[in-house]
C-alpha positions as CSV (number, residue, x, y, z in Angstrom):
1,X,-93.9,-152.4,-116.9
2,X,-94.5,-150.9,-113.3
3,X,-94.3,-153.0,-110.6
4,X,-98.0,-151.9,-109.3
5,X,-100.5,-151.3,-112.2
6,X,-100.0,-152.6,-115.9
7,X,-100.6,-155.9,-117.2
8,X,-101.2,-158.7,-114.8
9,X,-98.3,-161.8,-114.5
10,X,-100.4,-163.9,-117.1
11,X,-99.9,-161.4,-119.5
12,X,-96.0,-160.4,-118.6
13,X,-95.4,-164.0,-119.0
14,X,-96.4,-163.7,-123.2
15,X,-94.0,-160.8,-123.4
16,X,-91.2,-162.4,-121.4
17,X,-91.6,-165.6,-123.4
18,X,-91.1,-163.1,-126.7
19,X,-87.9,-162.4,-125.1
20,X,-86.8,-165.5,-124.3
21,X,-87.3,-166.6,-128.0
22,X,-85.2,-163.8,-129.2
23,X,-82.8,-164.9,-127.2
24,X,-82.7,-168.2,-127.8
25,X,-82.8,-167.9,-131.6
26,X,-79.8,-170.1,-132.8
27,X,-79.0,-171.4,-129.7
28,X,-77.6,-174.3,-130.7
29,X,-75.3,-172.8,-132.6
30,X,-73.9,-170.4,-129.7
31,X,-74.5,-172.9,-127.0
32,X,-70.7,-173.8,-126.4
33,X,-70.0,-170.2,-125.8
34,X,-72.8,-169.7,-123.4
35,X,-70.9,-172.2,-121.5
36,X,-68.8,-169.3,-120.6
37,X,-69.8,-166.7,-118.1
38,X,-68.7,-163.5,-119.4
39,X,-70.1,-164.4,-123.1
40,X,-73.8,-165.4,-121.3
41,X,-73.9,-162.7,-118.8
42,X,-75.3,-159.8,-121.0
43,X,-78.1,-162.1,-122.5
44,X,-78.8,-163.8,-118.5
45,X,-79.5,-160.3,-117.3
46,X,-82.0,-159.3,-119.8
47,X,-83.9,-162.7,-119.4
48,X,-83.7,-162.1,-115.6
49,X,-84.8,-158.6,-116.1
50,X,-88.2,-160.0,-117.8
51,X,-88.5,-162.2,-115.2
52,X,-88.9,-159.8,-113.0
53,X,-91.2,-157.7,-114.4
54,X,-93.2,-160.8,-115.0
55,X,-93.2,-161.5,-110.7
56,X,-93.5,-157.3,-110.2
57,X,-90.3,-157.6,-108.1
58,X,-87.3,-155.7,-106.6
59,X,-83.9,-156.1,-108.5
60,X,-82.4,-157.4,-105.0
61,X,-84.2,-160.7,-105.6
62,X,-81.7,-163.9,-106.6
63,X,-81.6,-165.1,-110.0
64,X,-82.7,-168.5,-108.2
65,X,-85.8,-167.3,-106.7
66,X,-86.9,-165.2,-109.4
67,X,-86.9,-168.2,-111.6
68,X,-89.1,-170.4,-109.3
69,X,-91.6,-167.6,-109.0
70,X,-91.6,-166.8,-112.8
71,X,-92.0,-170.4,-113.4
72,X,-89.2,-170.0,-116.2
73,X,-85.8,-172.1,-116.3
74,X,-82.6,-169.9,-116.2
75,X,-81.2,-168.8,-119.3
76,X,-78.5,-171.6,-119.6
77,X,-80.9,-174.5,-118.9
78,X,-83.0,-173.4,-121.6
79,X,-80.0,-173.1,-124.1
80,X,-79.1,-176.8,-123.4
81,X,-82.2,-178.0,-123.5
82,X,-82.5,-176.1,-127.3
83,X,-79.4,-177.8,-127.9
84,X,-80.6,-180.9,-127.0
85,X,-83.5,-180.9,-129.1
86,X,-82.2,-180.1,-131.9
87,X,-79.5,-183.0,-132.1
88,X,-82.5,-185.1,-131.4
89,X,-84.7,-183.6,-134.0
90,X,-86.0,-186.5,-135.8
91,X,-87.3,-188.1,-132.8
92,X,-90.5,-186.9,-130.9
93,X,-88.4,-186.2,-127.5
94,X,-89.8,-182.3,-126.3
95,X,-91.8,-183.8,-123.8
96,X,-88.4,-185.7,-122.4
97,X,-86.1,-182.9,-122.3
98,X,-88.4,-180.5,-120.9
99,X,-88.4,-183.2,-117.7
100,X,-85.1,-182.7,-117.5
101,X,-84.6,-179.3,-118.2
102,X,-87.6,-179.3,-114.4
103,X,-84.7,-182.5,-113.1
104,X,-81.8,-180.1,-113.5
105,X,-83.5,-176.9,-112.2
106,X,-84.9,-178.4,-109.3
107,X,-81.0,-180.1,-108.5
108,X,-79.6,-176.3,-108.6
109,X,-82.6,-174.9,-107.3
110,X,-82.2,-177.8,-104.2
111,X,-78.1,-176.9,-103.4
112,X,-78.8,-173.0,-104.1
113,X,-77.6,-170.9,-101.0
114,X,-80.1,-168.1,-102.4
115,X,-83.6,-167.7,-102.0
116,X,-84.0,-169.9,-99.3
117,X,-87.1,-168.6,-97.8
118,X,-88.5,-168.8,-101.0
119,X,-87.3,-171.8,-101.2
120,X,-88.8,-172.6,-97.9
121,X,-92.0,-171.9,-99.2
122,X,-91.5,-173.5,-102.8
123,X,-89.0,-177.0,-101.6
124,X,-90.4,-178.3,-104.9
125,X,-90.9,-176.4,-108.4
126,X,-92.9,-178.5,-109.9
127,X,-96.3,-178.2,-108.3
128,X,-95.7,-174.7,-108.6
129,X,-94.6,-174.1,-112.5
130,X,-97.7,-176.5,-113.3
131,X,-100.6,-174.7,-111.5
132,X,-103.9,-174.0,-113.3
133,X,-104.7,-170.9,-111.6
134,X,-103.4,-167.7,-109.7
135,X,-101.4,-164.8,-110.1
136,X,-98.4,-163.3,-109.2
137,X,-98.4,-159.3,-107.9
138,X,-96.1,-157.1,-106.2
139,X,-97.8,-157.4,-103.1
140,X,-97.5,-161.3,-103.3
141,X,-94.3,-161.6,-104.5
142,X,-92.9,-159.7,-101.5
143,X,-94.4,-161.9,-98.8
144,X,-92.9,-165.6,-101.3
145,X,-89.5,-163.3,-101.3
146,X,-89.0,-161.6,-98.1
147,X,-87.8,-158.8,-100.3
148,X,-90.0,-155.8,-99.9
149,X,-91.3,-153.3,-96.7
150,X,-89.9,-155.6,-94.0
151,X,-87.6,-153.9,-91.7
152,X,-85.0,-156.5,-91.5
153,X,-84.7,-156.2,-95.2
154,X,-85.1,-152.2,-95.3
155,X,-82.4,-152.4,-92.3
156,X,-80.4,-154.6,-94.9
157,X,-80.3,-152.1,-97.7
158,X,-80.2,-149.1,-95.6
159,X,-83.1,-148.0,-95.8
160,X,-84.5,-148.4,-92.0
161,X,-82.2,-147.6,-89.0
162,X,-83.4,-150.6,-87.1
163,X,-84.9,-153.9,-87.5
164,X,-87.3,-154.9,-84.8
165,X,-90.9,-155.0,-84.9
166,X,-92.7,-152.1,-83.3
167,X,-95.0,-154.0,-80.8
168,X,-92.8,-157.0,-80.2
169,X,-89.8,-155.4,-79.2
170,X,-87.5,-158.1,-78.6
171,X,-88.0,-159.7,-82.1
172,X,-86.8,-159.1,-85.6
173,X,-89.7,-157.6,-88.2
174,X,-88.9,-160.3,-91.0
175,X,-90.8,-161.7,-93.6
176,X,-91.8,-165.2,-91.4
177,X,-92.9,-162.7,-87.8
178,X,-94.7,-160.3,-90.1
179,X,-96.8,-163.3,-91.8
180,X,-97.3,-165.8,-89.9
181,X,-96.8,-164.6,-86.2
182,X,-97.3,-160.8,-85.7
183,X,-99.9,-159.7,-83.1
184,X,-100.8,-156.8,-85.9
185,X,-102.5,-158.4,-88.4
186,X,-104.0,-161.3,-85.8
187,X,-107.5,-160.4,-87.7
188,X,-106.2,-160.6,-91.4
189,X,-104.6,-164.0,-90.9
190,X,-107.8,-165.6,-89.0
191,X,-109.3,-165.8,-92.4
192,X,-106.9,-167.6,-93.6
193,X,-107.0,-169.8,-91.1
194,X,-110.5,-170.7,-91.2
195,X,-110.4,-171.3,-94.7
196,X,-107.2,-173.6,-93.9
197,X,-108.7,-175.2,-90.9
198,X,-106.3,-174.2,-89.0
199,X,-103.3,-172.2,-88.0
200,X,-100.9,-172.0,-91.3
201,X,-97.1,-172.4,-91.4
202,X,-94.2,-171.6,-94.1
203,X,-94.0,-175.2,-94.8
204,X,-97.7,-175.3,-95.8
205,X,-98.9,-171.6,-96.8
206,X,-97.9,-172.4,-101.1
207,X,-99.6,-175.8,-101.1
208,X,-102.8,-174.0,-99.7
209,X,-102.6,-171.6,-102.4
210,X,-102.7,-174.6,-105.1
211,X,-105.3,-176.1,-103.5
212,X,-107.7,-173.8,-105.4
213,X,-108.2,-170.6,-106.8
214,X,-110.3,-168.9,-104.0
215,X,-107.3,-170.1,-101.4
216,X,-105.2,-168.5,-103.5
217,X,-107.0,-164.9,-103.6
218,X,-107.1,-165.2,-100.2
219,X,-103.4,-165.3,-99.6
220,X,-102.9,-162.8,-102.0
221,X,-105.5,-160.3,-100.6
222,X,-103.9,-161.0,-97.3
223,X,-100.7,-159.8,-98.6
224,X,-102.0,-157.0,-100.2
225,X,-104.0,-155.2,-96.9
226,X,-100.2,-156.7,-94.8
227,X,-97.8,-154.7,-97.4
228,X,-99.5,-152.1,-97.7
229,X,-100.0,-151.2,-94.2
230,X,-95.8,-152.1,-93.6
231,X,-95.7,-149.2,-96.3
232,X,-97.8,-146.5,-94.5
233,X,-95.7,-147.3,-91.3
234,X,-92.5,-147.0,-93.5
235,X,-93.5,-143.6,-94.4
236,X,-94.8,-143.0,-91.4
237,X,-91.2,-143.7,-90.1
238,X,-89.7,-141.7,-92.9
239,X,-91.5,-138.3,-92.0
């Protein structure tokens, strides 16, 4: 599934929750040797790898983030809570492990050095894996990662041979200056704004977007006309 075009997330999600069941057939059976690294790590990667697809997003993204955005647990919390279940099969108890399968991921998710502006954005998983509307895109998911056309990051993986913004000369082009405070896209981010009431921050841009659907396709048109303009630039730079 290509990262622009195909199926939208809603969709990806069905196939990578076909995955996931594959995988997790017989869990409880394996789920002592999961325990070790090098037994889980071939069947961690492929979950992780739908997962992605899922958020449309670049293979430098952390395990942790990419997660949080697919609103699926990692592998290993799902194989304990499989586990779980089933020594508890008589009793009517899904509902109970599934809070905490969320209490466990959000402890990790919490003390993870990865993903943190992600994390800045998304302190709290649950409001997010329980929303009623929106979707993720590539175009989205690089503005909740930091990971896409962003010099700072195409400095980081060599791909840019510097890292500050082209009109403010003195500051870094990251994910937070490009959204939030560049002078470029002053006119995008008014509408946001109005709709907000207000200037928007990292601390409150995800909470917005749950507030309801139209907030939501506003951010996400917003970070559509944003990345694609940092990719004709990139180009630009390129040629």
């Amino acid at each position: 599934m290509p990262n622009i075009g195909g199926p939208r997330s809603s969709r990806r999600r069905l196939y990578a929750s076909v995955v996931d069941s594959i995988l997790l057939y017989g869990a409880p059976a394996w789920s002592e040797a999961a325990k070790k690294q090098s037994y889980a790590r071939q069947a961690v990667s492929i979950h992780r790898r739908a997962c992605l697809r899922m958020i449309c997003g670049f293979c430098s993204i952390s395990h942790e983030a990419t997660y949080v955005l697919a609103s699926i647990p990692p592998l290993t919390l799902l194989i304990d809570e499989c586990s779980r279940l089933y020594l508890r099969r008589l009793e009517n108890v899904e509902s109970e492990e599934q809070a905490k399968t969320i209490e466990e991921w959000q402890a990790q998710w919490t003390c993870s050095r990865k993903g943190r502006w992600t994390h800045r954005l998304i302190p709290n998983i649950i409001p997010w894996i329980k929303k009623r509307h929106g979707e993720v895109n590539y175009h989205l998911t690089q503005l909740l990662t930091g990971h896409g056309c962003f010099r700072s990051y195409l400095c980081r993986t060599n791909n840019d041979t510097g890292d500050q913004c082209p009109v403010c000369p003195v500051v870094v082009e990251d994910v937070e200056h490009v959204i939030f405070r560049c002078p470029r896209f002053t006119e995008e981010r008014e509408v946001l704004h109005h709709l907000f009431g207000g200037p928007l921050e990292p601390e409150t841009l995800v909470g917005f977007m749950l507030e309801a659907e139209s907030n939501w396709l506003a951010v996400s048109t917003f970070a559509q006309s944003v990345m694609t303009r940092l990719r004709s630039e990139e180009r630009a730079r390129r040629r």
